[in-house]
C-alpha positions as CSV (number, residue, x, y, z in Angstrom):
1,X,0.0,0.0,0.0
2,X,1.7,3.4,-0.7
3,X,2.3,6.2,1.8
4,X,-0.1,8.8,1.9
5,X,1.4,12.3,0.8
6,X,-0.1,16.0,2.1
7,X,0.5,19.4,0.9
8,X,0.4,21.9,3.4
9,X,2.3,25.0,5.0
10,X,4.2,25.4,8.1
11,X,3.0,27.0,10.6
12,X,5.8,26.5,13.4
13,X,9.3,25.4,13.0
14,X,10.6,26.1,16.9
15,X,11.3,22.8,17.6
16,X,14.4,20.8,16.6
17,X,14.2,18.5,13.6
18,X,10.3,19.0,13.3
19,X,7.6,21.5,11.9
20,X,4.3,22.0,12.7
21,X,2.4,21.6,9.2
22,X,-1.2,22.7,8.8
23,X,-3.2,21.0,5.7
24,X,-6.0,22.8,4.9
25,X,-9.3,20.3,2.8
26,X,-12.5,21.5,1.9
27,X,-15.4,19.2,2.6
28,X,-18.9,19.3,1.5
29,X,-21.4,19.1,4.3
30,X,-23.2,16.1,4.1
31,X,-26.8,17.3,4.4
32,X,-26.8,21.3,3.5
33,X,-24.6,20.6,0.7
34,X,-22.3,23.5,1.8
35,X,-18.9,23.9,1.2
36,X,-16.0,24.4,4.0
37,X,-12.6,24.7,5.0
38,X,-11.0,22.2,7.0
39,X,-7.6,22.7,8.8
40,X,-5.1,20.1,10.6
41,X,-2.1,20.4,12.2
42,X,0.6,17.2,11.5
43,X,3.8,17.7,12.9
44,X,6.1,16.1,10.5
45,X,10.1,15.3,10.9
46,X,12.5,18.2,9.0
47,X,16.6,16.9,9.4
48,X,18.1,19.4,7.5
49,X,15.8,22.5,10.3
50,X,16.4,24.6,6.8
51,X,12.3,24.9,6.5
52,X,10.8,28.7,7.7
53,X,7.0,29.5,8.8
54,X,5.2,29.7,5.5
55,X,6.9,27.3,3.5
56,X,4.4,25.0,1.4
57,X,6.1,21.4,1.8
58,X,4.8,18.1,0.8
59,X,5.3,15.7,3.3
60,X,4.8,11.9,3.6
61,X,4.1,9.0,6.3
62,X,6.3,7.1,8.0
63,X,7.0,4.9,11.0
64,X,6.5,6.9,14.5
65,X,9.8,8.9,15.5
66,X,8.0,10.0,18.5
67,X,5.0,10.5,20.6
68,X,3.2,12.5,18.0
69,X,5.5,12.6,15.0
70,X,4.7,10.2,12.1
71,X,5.3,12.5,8.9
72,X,8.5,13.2,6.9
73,X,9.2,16.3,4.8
74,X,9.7,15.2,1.2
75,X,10.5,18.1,-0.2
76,X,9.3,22.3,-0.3
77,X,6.9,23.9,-3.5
C-alpha cells in the first residue's frame, strides 16, 4: 500500500528537527450541501531544520519517530 502524501504550509518550526504543518481540505457538508474549510495540524520530521513558517512542503508517512511525530518532509513547493 503506498504512503499517503499531504500538501500543506508550516505554521511552526521552533522545535528541533520537526515542523508543525497545517493541511487545509475542503469538505462538502453532508446534508446542506455547503462547502468548507477544514484545517489540521501534523507535525512532521525536518533533518536538515532549513524549512521557515510559510513554507508549502509536501510531506509523507512514515513509522512513529516519536510521541506524536509520524510525517516526513519530502520536499518544499
Amino acid at each position: 500500500m503506498p504512503k499517503k502524501r499531504l500538501i500543506g504550509k508550516i505554521i511552526s518550526d521552533k522545535m528541533e528537527k520537526t515542523v508543525v504543518v497545517q493541511v487545509e481540505e475542503i469538505k462538502k457538508h453532508p446534508l446542506y450541501k455547503r462547502r468548507y474549510r477544514f484545517h489540521k495540524k501534523y507535525k512532521a520530521h525536518n533533518e536538515k531544520s532549513d524549512l521557515k513558517i510559510g513554507d508549502k512542503v509536501v510531506i509523507e508517512e512514515c513509522r512513529p519517530m516519536s510521541k506524536e511525530k509520524r510525517w516526513r518532509v519530502i520536499k518544499k513547493l
